[in-house]
N, C-alpha and C positions, 0 to 999 in steps of 0.2 A: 092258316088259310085252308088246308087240308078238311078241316073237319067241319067246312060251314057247306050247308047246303044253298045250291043254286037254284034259283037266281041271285039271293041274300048274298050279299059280302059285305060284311062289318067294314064300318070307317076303319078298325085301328089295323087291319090288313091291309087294305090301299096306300094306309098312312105309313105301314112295312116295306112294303112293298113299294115307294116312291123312295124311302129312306134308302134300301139298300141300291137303286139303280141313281142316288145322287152319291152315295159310296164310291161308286166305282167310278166315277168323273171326276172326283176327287182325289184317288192317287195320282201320284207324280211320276211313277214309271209303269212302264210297258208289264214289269213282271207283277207289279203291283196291281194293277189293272186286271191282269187275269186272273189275283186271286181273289180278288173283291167281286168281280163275276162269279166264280164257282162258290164261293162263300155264301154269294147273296141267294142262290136258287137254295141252299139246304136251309138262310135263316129263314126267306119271304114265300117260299113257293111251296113248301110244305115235302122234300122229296128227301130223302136219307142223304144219299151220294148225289157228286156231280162233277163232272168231268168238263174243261176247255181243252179240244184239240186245236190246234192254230195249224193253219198251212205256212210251210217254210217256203221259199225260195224256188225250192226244186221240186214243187208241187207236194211232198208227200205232207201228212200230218202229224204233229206232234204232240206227245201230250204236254201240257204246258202250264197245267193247272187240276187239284183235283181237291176235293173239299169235303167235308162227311165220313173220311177214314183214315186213318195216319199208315194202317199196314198196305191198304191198297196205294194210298199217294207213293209210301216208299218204293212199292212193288213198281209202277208203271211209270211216274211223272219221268220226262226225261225219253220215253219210248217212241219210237214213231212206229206207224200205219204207213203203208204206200197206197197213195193216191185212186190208183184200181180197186183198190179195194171196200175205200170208204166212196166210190163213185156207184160201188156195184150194191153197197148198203141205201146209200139215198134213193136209187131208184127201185129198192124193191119195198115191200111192205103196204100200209096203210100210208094216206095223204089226208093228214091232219091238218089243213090250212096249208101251210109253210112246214109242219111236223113231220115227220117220219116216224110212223110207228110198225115195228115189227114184233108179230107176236111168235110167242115160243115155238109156233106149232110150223112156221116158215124160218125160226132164228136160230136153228139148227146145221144146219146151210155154213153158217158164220161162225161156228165154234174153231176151226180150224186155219181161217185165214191169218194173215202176218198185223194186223192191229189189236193193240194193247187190250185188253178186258178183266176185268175182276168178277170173276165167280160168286155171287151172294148164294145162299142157302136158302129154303124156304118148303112149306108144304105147298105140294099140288093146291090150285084155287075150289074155290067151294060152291062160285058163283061166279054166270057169266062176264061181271064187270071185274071181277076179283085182277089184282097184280099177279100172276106168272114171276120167278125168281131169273126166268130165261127171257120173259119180256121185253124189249127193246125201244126206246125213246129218243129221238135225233131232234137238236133243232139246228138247223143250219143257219150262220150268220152270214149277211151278204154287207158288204160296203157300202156305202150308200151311194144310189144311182145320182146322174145326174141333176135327174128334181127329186132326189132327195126321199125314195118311198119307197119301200117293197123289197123283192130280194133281184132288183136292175143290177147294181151292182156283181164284183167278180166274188167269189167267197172265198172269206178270210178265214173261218173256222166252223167249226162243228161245237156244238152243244150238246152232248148227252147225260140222260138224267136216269136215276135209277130207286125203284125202292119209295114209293111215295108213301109216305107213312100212317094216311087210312089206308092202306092194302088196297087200294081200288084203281082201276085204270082213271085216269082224271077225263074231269066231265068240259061241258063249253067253257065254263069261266075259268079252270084250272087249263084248258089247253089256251085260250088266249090270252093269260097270264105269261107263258109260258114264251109263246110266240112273240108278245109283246115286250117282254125283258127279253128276247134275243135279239131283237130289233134296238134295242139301250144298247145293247152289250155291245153290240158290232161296233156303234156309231163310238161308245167309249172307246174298244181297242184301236180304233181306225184313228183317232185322238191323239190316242197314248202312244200311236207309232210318230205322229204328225210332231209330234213333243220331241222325241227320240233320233226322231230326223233332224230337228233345229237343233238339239245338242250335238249333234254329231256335224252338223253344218255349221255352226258356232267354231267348233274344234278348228275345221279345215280352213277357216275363214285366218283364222289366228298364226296357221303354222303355212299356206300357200293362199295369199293374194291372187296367181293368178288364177288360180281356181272358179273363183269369182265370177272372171269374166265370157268363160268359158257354161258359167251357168246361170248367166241373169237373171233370165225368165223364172224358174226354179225358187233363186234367193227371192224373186218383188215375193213370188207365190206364199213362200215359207214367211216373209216377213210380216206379209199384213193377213196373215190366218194363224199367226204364231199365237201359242196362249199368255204369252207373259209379255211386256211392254218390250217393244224397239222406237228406236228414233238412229235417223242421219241426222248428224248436224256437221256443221262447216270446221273446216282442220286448217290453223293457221292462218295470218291476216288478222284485221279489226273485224273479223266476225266468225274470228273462232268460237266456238261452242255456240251458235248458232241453230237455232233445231229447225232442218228443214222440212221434214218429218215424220209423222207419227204412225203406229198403229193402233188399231183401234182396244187392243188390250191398255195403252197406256193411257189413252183418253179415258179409260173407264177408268183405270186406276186414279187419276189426277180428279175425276169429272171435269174434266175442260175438252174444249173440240177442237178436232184436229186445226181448224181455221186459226185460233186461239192460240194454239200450242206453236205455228210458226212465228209468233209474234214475239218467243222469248229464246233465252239462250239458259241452258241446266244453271248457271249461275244466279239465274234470276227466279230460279224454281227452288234452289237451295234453304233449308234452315241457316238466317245467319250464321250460328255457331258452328255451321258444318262447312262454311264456305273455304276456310283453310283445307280440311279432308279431299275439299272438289280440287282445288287448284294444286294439291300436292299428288293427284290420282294422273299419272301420265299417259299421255293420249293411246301409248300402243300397246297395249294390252293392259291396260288400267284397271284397278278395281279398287272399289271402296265401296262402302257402309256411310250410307246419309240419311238424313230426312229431305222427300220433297215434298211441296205444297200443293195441297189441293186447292181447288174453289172455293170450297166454304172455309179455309182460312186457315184449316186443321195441317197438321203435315204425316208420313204415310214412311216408317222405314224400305229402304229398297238395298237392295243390293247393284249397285251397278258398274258393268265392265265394259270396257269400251273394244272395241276392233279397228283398227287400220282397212279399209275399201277403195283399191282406186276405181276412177272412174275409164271407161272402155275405149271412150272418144278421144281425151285428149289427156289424162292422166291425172288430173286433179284428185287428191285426198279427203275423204270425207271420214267422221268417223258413225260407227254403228256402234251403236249403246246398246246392251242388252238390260232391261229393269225389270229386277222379280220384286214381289210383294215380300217383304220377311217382316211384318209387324211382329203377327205372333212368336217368331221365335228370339224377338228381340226384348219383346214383351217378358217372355222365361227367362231370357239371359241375366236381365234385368233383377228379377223377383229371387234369383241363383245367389247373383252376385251380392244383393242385399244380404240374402242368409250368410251368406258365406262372411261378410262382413258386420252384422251386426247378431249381439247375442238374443237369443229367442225366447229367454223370458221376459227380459224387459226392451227389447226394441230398439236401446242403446248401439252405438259403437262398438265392437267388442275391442281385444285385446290390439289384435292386428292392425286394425283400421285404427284407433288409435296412435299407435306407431308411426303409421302413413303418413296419419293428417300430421303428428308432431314433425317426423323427418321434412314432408315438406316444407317447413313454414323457417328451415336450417339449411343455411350454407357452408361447406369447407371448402380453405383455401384450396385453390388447382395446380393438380400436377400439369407437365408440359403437355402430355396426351389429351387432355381438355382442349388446350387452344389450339391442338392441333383438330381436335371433334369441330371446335366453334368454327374453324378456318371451313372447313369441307362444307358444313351446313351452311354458313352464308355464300360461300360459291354457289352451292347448290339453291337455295331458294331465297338468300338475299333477307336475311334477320327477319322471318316468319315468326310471330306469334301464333304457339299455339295453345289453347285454351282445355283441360283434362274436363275428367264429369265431376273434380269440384267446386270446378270454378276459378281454378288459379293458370292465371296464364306467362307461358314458358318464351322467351326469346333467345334460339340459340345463337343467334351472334353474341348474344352480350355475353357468354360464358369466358368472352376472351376478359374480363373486365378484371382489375388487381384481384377483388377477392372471389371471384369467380361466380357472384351473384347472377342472378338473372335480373332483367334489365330494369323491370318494376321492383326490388325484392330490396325489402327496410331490413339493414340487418337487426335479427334480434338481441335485447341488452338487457342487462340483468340492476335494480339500483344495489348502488354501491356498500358493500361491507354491510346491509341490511338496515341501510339508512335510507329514509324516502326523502330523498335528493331531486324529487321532482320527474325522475326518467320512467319512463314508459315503457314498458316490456309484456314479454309473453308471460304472465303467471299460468304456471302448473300447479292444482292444490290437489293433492293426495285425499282422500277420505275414506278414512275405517269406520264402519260403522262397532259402536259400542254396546253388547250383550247382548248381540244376535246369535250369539251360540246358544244363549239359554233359553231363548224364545225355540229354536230348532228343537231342543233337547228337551222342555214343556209339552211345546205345543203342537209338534208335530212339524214334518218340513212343508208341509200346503201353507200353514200358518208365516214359514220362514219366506217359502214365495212370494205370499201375498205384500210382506214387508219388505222384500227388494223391488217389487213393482211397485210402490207407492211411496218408496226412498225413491227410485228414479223418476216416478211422475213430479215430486217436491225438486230434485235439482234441477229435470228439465224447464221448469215453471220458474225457479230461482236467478237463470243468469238471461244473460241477452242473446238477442237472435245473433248467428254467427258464430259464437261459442257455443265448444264440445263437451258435450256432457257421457262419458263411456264408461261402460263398466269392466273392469278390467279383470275381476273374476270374483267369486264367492260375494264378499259382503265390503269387496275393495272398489270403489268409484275414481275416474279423475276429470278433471274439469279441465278446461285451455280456455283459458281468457284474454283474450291480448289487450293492449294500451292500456294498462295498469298499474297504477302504483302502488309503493308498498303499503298504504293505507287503504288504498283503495280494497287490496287482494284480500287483507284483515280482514276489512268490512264486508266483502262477499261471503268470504268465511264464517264470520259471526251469522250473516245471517242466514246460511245455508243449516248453518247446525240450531239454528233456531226453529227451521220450520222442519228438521229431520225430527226432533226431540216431539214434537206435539204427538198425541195420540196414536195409534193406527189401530183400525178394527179388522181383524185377522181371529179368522175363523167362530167370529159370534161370541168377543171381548178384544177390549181394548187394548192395546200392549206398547212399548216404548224401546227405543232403541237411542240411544247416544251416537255421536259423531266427534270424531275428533279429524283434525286436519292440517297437513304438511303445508308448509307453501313452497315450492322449488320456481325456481325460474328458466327458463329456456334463454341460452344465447347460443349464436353462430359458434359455430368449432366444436359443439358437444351432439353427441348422438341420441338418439331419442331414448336408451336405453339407460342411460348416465343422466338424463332429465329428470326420469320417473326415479331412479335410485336416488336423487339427492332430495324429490319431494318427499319418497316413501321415509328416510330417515328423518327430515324435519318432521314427517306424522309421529314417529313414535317417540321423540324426543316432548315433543307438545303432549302425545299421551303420556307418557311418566311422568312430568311436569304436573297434570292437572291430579289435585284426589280423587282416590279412586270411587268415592260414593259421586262425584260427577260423571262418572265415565258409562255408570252402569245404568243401565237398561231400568224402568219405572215398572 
């Protein structure tokens, strides 16, 4: 922005320069707030250095932010100025609009008072407009007055800027740039304190009730200018969770109006599958991770925690909901969790998750320590179903049951002595692939990737929806099939290693890989690790079994 001549300012400067002062209303605390101010005037305003002083408390200033130098930020951030001193700077110098400018030739005066300064370097100027090294630049941020303009408001800090990087004192459009991001800045810290205070009023709510009462006015204030969603709703009786209601943070979030929002109760806002999470989150200091519902039909991760509030008059209980927005970061947990669980060249299962999904689908008989678990949790919420992220859902009453099943839960069986006797079980089939070493050792390992990605797109496309298709490392795959018989498990086999054997074109020619395959069975009483060893053994018994010019790679 520095180097454009005025009147001309480029779009993609405005377009900086609106970026960085939506930066700064975008952090989530107070200290983040002032480093996105001091940050933004070095990225959008064209100036080397740049300093936030904040007023403490006890009037003096602080510095509290500094941007454009790491040895000057270490030297000073952390320092205060007294009050007098930075009073006796505002009122001398040039009146830049709202600016304060003092040049070398009067900022001499200020070399020796008690606030912070860093010393830059520089040659004597060469021209009247020229920067001075001693030159001095204030912009003072005021709070925002009552209609909201000007510098009405008490002042909450100081702006100083240093070192503009054309060398040249800044002209109209650089000073109300200037002036105009300090008037953002205030309105952001004034924000970010407003933020600072609901957390900290949040806190006292949780740990002294009557606190409360002693500050009504305060709480309505804080609750409907809060940035993040509140609601009262009703505590206890046929209309508990009741939202009596809203602020206007959570209307936005939902898109529904406040009018609207007293007509439901958080239960009726709920993702069905999150309705157990709502009803197991206890009214007094509750917290839980849900989805709730918007308008258009969509639903909106939140975070929400509840507070206990009595009422002033005659005592009744409400409670106070706090609801932040956490899409995005559930969104990453989400995309984590996948890696973390499935393998990254082909998209599969990996080893772990495998494991999982088999231990789930396995019961062991219970020690007495179970039925004493299953006893506490049905006191406690009376044989809740609850539902995981795969879909399978858990009843802890029923754990008291002979074999310690859950309440829905088929135990697994295995047919008998390898006879298809008609029973239905969980087939586990092992799969090696056959002279994938010599392709790697050919043709390169791009070549070997290419042919584990298109072994796994052939079994994914191979069995039914429902069934696991995982790779469980190198060139080793395993399948989970449930309701199968032992003709049935054959026949998936056959034809799995039918559409593995066809072609595959890897690296600009055709190549072939063989499949051979175990068949293990899953039943209750075995672990998931005693599954996989009895399928991986039926694999290599089936491979020595078959000739080896079957085995090998085309």
């Amino acid at each position: 922005m520095e180097t454009e001549s005025e009147p001309y300012v480029r779009l993609a400067s405005l377009r900086q320069l609106h970026q960085v002062m939506a930066d700064m209303n975008k952090a989530r605390s107070l200290a983040d707030t002032l480093q996105a101010v001091a940050d933004g005037v070095v990225q959008a305003l064209g100036y080397e250095l740049a300093c936030v002083n904040l007023v403490r408390p006890d009037g003096d200033l602080v510095v509290a932010a500094f941007s454009g130098n790491q040895a000057a930020e270490a030297l000073i951030t952390g320092r205060a100025g007294s009050r007098e001193s930075w009073d006796r700077r505002l009122n001398m110098g040039e009146q830049w609009g709202d600016l304060i400018f003092i040049p070398h030739t009067e900022g001499w005066i200020l070399d020796d008072d008690d606030v912070p300064q860093w010393y830059t370097d520089g040659p004597a100027p060469r021209f009247e407009d020229e920067w001075h090294p001693s030159d001095r630049l204030f912009a003072p941020m005021y709070a925002p007055g009552p209609q909201g303009g000007g510098n009405s408001g008490e002042l909450i800090g100081v702006l100083s800027v240093d070192r503009p990087r054309n060398g040249r004192r800044p002209g109209a459009w650089g000073r109300e740039a200037l002036q105009m991001y300090a008037f953002q800045a205030a309105i952001a810290i004034s924000n970010a304190r407003l933020r600072s205070n609901m957390q900290r009023a949040l806190v006292r709510l949780e740990r002294d009730q009557q606190a409360l009462r002693a500050s009504e006015e305060s709480f309505r204030q804080a609750f409907e200018y809060a940035p993040s969603g509140m609601a009262i709703a009703e505590m206890g009786g046929d209309q508990h969770g009741r939202i009596l209601r809203t602020n206007d943070a959570l209307c936005r979030l939902l898109g529904r109006p406040a009018s609207a929002m007293r007509r439901y109760a958080f239960s009726d806002l709920v993702h069905p599958e999150d309705i157990g999470t709502l009803l197991r989150t206890s009214a007094e200091g509750g917290r839980a991770e849900l989805r709730l519902g918007r308008r258009d039909g969509t639903y909106v991760w939140v975070s929400l925690r509840n507070s206990v509030v009595a009422d002033a008059a005659d005592g009744p209980r409400f409670l106070l909901t706090h609801v932040e927005d956490i899409e995005e970061r559930k969104r990453r947990e989400l995309q984590l969790a996948h890696r973390a669980s499935h393998d990254s060249l082909t998209g599969l299962p990996n080893s772990a998750e495998l494991r999982s999904r088999l231990s789930a689908r396995l019961c062991r008989r219970p020690q007495s320590s179970h039925v004493a678990v299953a006893d506490a949790m049905d006191a406690a919420y009376g044989h809740p179903a609850v539902t995981d992220s795969g879909g399978h859902t858990f009843d802890f009453g029923a754990m008291a049951e002979p074999y310690g099943a859950y309440d829905h839960h088929v135990h697994a069986v295995a047919p008998t002595d390898g006879r298809d006797d008609g029973t239905k079980g969980l087939a586990v089939l092992f799969c090696d692939l056959d002279g994938f070493k010599s392709i790697n050792d050919r043709f390169g390992h791009n070549a070997g990737d290419t042919v584990l990605i298109e072994v796994a797109r052939r079994l994914s496309g191979g069995v039914r929806d429902g069934d696991t298709v995982a790779r469980l490392g190198g060139d080793e795959f395993v399948i989970l099939a449930n309701g199968l018989g032992l003709a049935d498990a054959q026949d998936l086999a056959v034809r799995l290693r039918n559409e593995i054997i066809q072609p595959i074109r890897a690296e600009g020619r055709a190549v072939r890989v063989g499949a051979s395959f175990g068949i293990g069975w899953a039943h209750c009483g075995m672990t998931a690790d005693e599954v996989l060893k009895s399928a991986d053994e039926r694999m290599y018994v089936e491979k020595r079994s078959r000739p080896k010019q079957h085995r090998r790679a085309g």
